[in-house]
N, CA and C atoms of all chains as a GROMACS GRO file, in nm:
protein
  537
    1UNK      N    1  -0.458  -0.652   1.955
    1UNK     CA    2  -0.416  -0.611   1.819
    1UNK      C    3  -0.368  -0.735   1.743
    2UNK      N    4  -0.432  -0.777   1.623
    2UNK     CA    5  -0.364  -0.879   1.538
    2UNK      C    6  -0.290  -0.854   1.510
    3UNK      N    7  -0.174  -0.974   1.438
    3UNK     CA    8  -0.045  -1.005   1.380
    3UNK      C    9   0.005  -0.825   1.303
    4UNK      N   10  -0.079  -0.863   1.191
    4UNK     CA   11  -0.081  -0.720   1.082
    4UNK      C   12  -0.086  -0.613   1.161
    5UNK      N   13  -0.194  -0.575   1.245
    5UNK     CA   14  -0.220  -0.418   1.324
    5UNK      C   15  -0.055  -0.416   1.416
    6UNK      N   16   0.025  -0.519   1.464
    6UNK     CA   17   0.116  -0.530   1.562
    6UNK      C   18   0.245  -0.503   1.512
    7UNK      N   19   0.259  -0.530   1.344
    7UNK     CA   20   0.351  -0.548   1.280
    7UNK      C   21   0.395  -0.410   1.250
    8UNK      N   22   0.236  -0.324   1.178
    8UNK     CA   23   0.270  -0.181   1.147
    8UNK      C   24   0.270  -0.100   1.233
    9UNK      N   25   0.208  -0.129   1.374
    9UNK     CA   26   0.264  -0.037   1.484
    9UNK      C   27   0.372  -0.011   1.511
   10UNK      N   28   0.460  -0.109   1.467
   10UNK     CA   29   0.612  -0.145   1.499
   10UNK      C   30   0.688  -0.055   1.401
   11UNK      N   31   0.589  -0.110   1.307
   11UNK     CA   32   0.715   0.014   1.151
   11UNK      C   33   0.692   0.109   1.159
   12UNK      N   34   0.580   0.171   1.199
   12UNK     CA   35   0.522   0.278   1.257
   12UNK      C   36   0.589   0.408   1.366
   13UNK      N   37   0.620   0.315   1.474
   13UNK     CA   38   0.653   0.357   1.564
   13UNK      C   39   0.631   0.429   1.642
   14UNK      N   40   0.520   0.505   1.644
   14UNK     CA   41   0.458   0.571   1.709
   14UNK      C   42   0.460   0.728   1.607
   15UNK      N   43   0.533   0.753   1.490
   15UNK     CA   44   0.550   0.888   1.445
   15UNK      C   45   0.435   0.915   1.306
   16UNK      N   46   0.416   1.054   1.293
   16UNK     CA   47   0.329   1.087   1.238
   16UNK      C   48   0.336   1.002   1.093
   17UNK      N   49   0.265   0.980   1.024
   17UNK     CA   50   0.226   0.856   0.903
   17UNK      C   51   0.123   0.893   0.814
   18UNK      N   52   0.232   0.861   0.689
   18UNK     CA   53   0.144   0.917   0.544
   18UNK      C   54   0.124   0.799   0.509
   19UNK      N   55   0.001   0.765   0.398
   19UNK     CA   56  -0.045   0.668   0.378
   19UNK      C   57  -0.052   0.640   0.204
   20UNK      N   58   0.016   0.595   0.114
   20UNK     CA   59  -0.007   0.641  -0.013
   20UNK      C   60  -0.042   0.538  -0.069
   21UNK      N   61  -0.115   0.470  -0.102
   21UNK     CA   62  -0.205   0.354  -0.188
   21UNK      C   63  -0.182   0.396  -0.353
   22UNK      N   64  -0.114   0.251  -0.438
   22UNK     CA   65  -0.085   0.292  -0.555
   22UNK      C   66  -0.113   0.179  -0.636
   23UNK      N   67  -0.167   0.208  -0.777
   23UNK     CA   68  -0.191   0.083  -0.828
   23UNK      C   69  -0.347   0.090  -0.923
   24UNK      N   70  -0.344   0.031  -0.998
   24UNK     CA   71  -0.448   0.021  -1.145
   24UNK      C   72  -0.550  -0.037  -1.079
   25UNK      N   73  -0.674   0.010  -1.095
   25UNK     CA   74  -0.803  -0.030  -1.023
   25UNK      C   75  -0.857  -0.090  -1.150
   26UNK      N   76  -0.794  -0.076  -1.274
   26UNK     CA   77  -0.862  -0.151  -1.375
   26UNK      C   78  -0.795  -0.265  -1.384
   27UNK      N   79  -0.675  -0.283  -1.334
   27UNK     CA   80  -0.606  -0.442  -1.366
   27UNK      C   81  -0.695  -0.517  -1.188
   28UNK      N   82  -0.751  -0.586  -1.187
   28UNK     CA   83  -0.803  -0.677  -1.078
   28UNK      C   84  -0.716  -0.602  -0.963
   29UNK      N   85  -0.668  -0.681  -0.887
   29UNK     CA   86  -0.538  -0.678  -0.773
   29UNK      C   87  -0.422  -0.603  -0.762
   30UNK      N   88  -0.406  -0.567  -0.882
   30UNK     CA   89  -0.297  -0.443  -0.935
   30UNK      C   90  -0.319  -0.288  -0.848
   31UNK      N   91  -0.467  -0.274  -0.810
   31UNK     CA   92  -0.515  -0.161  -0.773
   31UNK      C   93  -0.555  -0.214  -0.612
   32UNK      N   94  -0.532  -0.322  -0.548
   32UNK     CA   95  -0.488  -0.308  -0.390
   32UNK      C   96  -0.486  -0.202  -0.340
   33UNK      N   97  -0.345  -0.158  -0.362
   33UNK     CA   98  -0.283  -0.031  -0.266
   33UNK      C   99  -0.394   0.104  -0.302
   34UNK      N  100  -0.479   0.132  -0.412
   34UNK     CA  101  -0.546   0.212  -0.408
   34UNK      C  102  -0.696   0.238  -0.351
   35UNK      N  103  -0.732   0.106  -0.365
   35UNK     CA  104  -0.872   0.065  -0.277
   35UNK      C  105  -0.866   0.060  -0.113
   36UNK      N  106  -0.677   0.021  -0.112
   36UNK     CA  107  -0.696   0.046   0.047
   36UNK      C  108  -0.672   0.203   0.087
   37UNK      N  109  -0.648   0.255   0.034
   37UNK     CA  110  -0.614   0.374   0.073
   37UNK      C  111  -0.768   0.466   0.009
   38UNK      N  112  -0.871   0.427  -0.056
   38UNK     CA  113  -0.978   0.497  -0.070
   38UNK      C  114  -1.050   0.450   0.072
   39UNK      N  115  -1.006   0.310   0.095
   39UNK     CA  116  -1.140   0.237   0.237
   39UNK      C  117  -1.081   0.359   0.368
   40UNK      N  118  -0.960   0.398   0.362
   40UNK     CA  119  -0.890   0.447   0.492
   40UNK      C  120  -0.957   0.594   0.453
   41UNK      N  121  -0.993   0.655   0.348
   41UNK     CA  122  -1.052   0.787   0.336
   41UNK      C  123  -1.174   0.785   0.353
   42UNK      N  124  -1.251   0.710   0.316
   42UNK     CA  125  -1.366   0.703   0.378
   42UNK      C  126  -1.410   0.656   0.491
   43UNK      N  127  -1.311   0.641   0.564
   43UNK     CA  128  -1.310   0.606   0.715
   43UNK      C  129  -1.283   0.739   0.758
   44UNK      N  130  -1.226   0.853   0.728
   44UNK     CA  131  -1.129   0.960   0.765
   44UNK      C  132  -1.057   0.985   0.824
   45UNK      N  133  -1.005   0.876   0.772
   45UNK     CA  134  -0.804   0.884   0.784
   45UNK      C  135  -0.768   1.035   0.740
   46UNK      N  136  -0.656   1.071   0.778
   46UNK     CA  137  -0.601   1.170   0.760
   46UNK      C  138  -0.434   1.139   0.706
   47UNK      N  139  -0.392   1.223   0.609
   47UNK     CA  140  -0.239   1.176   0.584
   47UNK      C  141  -0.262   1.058   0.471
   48UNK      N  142  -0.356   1.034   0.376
   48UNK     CA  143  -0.419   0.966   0.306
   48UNK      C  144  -0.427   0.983   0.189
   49UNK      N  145  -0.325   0.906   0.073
   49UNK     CA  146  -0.368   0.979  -0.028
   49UNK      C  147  -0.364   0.841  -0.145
   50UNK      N  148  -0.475   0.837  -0.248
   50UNK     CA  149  -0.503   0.731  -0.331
   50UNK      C  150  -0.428   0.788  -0.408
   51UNK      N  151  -0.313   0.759  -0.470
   51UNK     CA  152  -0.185   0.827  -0.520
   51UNK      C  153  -0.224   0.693  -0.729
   52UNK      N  154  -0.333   0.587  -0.703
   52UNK     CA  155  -0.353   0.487  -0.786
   52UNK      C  156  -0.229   0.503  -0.911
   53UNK      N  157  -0.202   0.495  -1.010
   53UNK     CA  158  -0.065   0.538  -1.118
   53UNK      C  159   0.014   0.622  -1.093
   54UNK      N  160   0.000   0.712  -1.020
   54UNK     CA  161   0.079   0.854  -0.984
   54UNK      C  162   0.165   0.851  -0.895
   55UNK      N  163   0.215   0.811  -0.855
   55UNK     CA  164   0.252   0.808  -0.687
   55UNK      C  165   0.371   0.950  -0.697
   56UNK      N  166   0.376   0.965  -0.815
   56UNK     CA  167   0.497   1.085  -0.805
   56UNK      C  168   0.463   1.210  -0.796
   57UNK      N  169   0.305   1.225  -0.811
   57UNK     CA  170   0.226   1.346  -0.844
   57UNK      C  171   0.219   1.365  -0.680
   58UNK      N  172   0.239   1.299  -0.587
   58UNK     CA  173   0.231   1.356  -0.472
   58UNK      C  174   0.346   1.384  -0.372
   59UNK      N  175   0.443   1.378  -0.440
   59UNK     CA  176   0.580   1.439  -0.396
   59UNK      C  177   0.545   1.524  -0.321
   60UNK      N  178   0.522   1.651  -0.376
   60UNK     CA  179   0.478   1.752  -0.325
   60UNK      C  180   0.375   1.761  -0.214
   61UNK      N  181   0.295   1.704  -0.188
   61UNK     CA  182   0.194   1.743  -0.104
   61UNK      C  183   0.316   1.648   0.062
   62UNK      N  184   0.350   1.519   0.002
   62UNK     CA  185   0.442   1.438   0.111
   62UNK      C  186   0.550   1.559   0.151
   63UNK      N  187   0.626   1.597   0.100
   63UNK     CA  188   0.723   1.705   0.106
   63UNK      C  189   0.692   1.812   0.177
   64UNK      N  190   0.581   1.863   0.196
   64UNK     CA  191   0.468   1.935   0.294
   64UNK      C  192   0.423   1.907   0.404
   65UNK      N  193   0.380   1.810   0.412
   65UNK     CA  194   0.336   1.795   0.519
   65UNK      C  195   0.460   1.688   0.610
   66UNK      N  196   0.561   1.671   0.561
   66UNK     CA  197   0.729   1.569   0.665
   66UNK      C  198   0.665   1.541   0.741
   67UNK      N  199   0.578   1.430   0.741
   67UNK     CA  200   0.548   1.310   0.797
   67UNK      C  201   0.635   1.230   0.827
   68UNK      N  202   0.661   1.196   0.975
   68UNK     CA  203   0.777   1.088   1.007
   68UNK      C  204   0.806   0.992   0.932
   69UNK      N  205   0.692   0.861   0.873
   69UNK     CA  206   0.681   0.807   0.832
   69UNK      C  207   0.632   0.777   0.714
   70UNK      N  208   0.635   0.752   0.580
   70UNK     CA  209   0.522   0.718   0.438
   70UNK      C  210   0.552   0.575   0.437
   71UNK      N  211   0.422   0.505   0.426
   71UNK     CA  212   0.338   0.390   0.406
   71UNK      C  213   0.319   0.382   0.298
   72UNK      N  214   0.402   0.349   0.167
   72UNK     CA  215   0.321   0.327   0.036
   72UNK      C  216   0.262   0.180   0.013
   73UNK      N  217   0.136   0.173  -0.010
   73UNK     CA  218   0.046   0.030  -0.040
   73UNK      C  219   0.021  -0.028  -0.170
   74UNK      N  220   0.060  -0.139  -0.190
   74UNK     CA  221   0.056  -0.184  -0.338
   74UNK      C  222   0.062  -0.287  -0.360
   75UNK      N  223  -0.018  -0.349  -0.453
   75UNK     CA  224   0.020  -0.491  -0.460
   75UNK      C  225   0.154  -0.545  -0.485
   76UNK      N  226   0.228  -0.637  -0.452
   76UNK     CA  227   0.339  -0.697  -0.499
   76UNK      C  228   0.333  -0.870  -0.458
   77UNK      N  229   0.449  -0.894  -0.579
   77UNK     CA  230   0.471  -1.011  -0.590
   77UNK      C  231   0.571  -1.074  -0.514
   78UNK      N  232   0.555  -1.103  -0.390
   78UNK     CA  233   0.604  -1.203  -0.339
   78UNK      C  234   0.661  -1.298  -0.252
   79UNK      N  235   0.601  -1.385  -0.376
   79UNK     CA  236   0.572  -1.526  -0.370
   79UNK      C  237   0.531  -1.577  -0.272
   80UNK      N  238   0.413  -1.500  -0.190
   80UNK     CA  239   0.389  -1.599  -0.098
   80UNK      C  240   0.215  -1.642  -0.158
   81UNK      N  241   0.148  -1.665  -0.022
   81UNK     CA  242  -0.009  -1.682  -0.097
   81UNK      C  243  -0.074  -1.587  -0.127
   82UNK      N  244  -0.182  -1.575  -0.235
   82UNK     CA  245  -0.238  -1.465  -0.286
   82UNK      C  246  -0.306  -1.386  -0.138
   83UNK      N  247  -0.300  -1.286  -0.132
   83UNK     CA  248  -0.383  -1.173  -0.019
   83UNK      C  249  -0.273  -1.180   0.092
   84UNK      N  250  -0.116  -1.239   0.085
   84UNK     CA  251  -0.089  -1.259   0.197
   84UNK      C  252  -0.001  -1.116   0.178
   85UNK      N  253   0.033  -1.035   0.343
   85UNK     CA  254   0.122  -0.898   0.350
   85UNK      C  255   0.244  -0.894   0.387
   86UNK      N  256   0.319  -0.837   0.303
   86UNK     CA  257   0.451  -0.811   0.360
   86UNK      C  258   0.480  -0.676   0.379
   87UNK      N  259   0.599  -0.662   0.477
   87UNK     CA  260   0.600  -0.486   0.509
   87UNK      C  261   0.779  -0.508   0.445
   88UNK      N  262   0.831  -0.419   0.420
   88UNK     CA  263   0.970  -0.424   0.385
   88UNK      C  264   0.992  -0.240   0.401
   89UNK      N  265   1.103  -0.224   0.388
   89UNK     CA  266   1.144  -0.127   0.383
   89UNK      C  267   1.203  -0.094   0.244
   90UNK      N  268   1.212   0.067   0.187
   90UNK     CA  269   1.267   0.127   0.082
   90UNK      C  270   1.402   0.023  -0.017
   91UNK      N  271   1.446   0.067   0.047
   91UNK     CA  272   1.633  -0.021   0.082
   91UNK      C  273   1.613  -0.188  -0.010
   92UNK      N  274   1.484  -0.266   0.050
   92UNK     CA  275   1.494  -0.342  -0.023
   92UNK      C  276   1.411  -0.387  -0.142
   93UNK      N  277   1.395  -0.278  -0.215
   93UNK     CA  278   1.302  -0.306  -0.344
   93UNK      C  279   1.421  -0.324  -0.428
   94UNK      N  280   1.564  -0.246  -0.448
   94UNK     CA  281   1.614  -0.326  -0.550
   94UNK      C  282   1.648  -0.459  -0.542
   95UNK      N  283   1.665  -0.519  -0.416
   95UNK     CA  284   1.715  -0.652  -0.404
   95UNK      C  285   1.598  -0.786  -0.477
   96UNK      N  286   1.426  -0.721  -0.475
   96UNK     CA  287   1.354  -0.827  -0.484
   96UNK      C  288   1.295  -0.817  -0.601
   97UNK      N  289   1.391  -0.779  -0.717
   97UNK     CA  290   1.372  -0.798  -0.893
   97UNK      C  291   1.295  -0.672  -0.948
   98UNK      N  292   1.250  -0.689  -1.042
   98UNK     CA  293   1.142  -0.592  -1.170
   98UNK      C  294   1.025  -0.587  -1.098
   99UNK      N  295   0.935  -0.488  -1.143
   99UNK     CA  296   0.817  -0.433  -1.122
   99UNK      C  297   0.760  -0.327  -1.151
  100UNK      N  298   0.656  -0.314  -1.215
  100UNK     CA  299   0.568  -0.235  -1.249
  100UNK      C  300   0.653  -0.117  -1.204
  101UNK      N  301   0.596  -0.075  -1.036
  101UNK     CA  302   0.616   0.077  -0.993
  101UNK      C  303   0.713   0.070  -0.922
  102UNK      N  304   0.773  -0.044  -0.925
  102UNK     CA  305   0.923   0.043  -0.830
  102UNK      C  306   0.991   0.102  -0.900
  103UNK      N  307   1.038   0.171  -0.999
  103UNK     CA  308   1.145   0.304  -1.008
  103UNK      C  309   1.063   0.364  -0.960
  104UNK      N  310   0.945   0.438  -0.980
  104UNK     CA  311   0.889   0.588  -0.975
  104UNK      C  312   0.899   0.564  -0.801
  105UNK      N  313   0.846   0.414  -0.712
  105UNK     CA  314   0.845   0.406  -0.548
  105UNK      C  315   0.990   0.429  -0.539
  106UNK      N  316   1.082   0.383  -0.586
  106UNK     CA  317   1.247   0.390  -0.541
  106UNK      C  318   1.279   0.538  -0.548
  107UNK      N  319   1.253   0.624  -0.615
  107UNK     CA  320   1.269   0.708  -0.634
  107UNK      C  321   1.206   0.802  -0.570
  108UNK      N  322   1.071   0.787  -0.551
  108UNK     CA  323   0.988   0.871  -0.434
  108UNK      C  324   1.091   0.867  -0.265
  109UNK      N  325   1.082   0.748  -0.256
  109UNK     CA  326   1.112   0.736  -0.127
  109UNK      C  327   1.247   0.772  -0.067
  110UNK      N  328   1.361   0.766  -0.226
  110UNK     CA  329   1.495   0.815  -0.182
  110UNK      C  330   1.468   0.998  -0.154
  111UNK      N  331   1.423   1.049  -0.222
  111UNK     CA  332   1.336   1.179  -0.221
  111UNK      C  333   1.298   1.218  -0.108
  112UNK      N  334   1.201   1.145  -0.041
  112UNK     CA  335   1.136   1.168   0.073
  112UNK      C  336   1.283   1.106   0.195
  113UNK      N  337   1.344   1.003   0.197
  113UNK     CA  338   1.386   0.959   0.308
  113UNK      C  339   1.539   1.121   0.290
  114UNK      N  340   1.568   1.171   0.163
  114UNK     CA  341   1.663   1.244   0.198
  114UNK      C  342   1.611   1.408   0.245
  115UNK      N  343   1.482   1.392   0.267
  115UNK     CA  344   1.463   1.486   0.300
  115UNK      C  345   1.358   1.457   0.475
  116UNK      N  346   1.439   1.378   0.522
  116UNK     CA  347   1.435   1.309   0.702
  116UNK      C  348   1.278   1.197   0.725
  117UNK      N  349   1.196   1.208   0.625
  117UNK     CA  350   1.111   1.107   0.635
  117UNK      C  351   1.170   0.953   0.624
  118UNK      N  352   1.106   0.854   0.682
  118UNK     CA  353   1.154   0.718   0.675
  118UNK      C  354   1.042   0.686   0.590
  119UNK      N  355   1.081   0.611   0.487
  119UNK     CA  356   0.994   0.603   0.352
  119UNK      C  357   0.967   0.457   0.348
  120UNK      N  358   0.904   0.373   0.379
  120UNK     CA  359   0.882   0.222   0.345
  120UNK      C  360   0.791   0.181   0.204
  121UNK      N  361   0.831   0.152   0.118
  121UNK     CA  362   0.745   0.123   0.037
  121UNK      C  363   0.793   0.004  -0.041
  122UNK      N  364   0.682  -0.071  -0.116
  122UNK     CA  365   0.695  -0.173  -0.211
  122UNK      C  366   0.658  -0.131  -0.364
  123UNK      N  367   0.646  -0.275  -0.416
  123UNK     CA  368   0.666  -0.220  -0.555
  123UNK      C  369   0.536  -0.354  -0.658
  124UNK      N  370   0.443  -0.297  -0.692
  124UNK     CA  371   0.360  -0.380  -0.751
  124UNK      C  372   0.396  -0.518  -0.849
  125UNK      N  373   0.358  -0.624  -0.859
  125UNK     CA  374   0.403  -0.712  -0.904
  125UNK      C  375   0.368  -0.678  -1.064
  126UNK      N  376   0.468  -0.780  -1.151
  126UNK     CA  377   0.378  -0.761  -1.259
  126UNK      C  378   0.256  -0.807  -1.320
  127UNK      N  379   0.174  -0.808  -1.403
  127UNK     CA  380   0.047  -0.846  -1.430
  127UNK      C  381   0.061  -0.972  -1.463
  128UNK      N  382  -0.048  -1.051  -1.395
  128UNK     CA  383  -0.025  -1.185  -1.445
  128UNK      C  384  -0.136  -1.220  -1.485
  129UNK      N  385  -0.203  -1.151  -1.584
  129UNK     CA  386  -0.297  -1.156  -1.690
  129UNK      C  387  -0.374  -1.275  -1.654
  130UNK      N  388  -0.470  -1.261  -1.567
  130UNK     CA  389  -0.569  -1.354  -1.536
  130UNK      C  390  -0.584  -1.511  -1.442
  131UNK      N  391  -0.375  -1.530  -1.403
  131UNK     CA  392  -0.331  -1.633  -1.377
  131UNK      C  393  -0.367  -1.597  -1.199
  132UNK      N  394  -0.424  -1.729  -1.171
  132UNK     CA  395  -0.405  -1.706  -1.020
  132UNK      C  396  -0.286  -1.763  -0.968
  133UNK      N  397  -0.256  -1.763  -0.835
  133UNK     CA  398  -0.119  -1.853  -0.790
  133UNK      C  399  -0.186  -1.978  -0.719
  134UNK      N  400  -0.121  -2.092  -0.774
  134UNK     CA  401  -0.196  -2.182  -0.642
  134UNK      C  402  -0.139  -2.238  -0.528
  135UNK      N  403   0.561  -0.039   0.182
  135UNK     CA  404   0.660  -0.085   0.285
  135UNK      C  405   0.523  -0.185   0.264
  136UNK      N  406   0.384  -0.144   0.262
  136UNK     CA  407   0.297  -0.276   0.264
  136UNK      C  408   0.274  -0.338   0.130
  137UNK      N  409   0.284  -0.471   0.119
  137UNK     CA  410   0.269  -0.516  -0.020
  137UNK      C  411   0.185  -0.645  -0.016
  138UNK      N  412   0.080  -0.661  -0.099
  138UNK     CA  413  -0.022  -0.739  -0.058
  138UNK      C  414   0.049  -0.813  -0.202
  139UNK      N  415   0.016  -0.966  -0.177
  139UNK     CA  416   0.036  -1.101  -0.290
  139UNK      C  417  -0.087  -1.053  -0.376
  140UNK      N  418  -0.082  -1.017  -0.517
  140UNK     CA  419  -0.208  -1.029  -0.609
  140UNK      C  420  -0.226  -1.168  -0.652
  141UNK      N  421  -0.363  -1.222  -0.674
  141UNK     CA  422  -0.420  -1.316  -0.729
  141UNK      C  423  -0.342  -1.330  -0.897
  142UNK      N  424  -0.454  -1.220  -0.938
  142UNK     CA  425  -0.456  -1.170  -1.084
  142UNK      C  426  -0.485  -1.053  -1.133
  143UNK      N  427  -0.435  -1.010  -1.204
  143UNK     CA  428  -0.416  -0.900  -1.224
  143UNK      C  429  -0.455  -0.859  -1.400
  144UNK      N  430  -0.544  -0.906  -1.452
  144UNK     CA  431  -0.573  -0.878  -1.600
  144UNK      C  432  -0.637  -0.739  -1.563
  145UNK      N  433  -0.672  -0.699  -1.722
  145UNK     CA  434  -0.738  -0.628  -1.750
  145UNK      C  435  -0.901  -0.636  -1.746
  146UNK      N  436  -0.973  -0.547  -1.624
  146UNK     CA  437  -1.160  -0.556  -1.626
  146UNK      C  438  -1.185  -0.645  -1.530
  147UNK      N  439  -1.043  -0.682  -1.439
  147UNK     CA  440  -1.121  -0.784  -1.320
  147UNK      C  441  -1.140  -0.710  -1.226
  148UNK      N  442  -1.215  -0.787  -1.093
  148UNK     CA  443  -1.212  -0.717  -0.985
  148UNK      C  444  -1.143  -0.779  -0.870
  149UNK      N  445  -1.089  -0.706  -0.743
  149UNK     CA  446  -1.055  -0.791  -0.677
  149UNK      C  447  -1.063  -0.924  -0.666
  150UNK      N  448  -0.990  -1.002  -0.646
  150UNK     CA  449  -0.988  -1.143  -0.570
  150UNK      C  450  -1.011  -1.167  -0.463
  151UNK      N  451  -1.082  -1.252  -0.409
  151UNK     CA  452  -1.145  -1.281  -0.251
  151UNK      C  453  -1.037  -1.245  -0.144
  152UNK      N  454  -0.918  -1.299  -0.173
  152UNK     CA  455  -0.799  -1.311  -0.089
  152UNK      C  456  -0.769  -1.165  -0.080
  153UNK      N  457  -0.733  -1.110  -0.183
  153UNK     CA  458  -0.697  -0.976  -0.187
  153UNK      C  459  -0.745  -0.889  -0.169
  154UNK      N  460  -0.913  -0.899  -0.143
  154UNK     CA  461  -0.985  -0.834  -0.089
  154UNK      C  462  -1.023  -0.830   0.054
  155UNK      N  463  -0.982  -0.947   0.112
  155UNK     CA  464  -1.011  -0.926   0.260
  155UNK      C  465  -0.868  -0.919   0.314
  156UNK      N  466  -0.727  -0.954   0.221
  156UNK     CA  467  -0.648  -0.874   0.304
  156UNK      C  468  -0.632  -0.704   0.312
  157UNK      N  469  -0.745  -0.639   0.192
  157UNK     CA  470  -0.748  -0.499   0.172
  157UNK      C  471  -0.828  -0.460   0.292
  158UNK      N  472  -0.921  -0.540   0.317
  158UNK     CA  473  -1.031  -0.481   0.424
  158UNK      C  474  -0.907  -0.477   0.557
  159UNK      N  475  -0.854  -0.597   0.565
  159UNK     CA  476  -0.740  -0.657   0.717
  159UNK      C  477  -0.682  -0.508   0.730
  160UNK      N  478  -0.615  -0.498   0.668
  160UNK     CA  479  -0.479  -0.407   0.633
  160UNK      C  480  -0.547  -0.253   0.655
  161UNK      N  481  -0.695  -0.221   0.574
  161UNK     CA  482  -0.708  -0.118   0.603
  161UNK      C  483  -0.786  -0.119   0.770
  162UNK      N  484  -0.880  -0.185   0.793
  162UNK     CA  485  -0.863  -0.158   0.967
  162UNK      C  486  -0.746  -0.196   1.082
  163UNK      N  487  -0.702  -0.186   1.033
  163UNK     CA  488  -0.528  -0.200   1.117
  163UNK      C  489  -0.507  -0.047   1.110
  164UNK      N  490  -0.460  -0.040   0.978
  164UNK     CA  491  -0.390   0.111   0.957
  164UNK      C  492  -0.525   0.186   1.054
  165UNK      N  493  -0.641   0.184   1.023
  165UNK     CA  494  -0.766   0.298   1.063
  165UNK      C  495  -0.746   0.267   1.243
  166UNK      N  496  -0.721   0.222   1.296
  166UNK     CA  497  -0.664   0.202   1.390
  166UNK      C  498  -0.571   0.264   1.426
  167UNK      N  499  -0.433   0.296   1.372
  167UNK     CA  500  -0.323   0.335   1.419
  167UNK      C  501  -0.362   0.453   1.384
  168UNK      N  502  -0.407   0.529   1.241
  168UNK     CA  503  -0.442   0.660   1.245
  168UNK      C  504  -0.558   0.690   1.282
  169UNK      N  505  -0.651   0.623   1.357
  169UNK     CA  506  -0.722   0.715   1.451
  169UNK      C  507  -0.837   0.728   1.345
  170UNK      N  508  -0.838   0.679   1.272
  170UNK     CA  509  -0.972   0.682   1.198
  170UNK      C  510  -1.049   0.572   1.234
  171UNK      N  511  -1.199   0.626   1.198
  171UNK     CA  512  -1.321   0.520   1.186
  171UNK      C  513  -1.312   0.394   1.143
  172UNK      N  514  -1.341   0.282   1.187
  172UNK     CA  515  -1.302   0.149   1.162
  172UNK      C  516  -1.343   0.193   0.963
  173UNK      N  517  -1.324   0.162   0.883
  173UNK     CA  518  -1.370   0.128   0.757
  173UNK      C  519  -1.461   0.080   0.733
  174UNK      N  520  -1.526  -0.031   0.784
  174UNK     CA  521  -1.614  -0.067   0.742
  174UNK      C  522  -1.745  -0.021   0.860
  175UNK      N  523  -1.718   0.053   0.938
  175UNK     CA  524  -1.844   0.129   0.988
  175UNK      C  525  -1.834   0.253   0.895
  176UNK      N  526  -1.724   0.255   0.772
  176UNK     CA  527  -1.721   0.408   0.710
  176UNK      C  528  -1.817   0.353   0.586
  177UNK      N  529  -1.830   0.244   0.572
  177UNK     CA  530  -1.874   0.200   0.447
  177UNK      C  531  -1.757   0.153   0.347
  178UNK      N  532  -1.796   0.049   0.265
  178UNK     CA  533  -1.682   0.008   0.137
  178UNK      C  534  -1.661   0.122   0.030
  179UNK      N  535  -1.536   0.121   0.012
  179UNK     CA  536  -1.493   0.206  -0.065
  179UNK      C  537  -1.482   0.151  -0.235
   0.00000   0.00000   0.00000
């Protein structure tokens, strides 16, 4: 198992796992978390949901099915090299500044974690209108 | 909890190389742990 597959086994932990991919498929990279979570449905993943702008529209279906764990996927900023992954937990999206979707993720996940799910999610960077990082 | 580094992010682009093969990385990992079909024997999404 590579670095990445070893890392989320770990956050993972072995318990049942929702998968929510979020993010603008029309801004370039912005829409990450939604392309990965369409590649995992057409694989047939299960617990899978391309949540792309919405991520709140699926409260409900997460709330249903109390999945040990939710995986939300999304691009974010940071600062390391472009395509590179970080896993973080809920807890610390206010510490690592502004972004696009973290209220509606901060808010999902306090939601979900007070109702016994462990909620990990990030928070999309903001648009950086065409700029790459070098 | 997963958060991938974006390139760029305008309006009408498409992925970035980087960000695209950490989308492919990331999603056969996960298709792995949930027991799904590698992804790319599912086809690109």
């Amino acid at each position: 198992m590579d670095d990445l597959g070893a890392r989320l086994a770990r956050a993972l932990g072995g318990r049942s796992a929702a998968v929510v991919g979020v993010g603008n498929r029309l801004r370039g990279d912005d829409g990450a978390g939604s392309r990965l979570a369409a590649r995992l449905l057409a694989a047939g993943a299960a617990g899978v949901h391309d949540a792309e702008t919405v991520p709140e529209n699926y409260l409900g279906p997460l709330l249903a099915a109390r999945p040990g764990v939710v995986l939300f996927a999304d691009a974010a900023d940071h600062g390391a090299a472009p395509g590179s992954v970080c896993l973080v937990r809920a807890g610390e999206l206010a510490a690592r500044g502004s972004s696009t979707h973290a209220p509606s993720l901060r808010l999902l996940a306090g939601l979900l974690e007070a109702q016994g799910a462990s909620a990990g999610c990030w928070a999309s960077s903001r648009p950086r209108r065409g700029s790459a990082r070098s | 909890m997963l958060g991938i580094q974006p390139a760029a992010t305008g309006f009408g682009e498409e992925l970035s190389p980087p960000v695209a093969a950490a989308v492919a990385g990331a999603a056969g990992a996960l298709a792995a742990l949930l027991g799904a079909a590698r992804p790319a024997e599912a086809g690109r999404a």
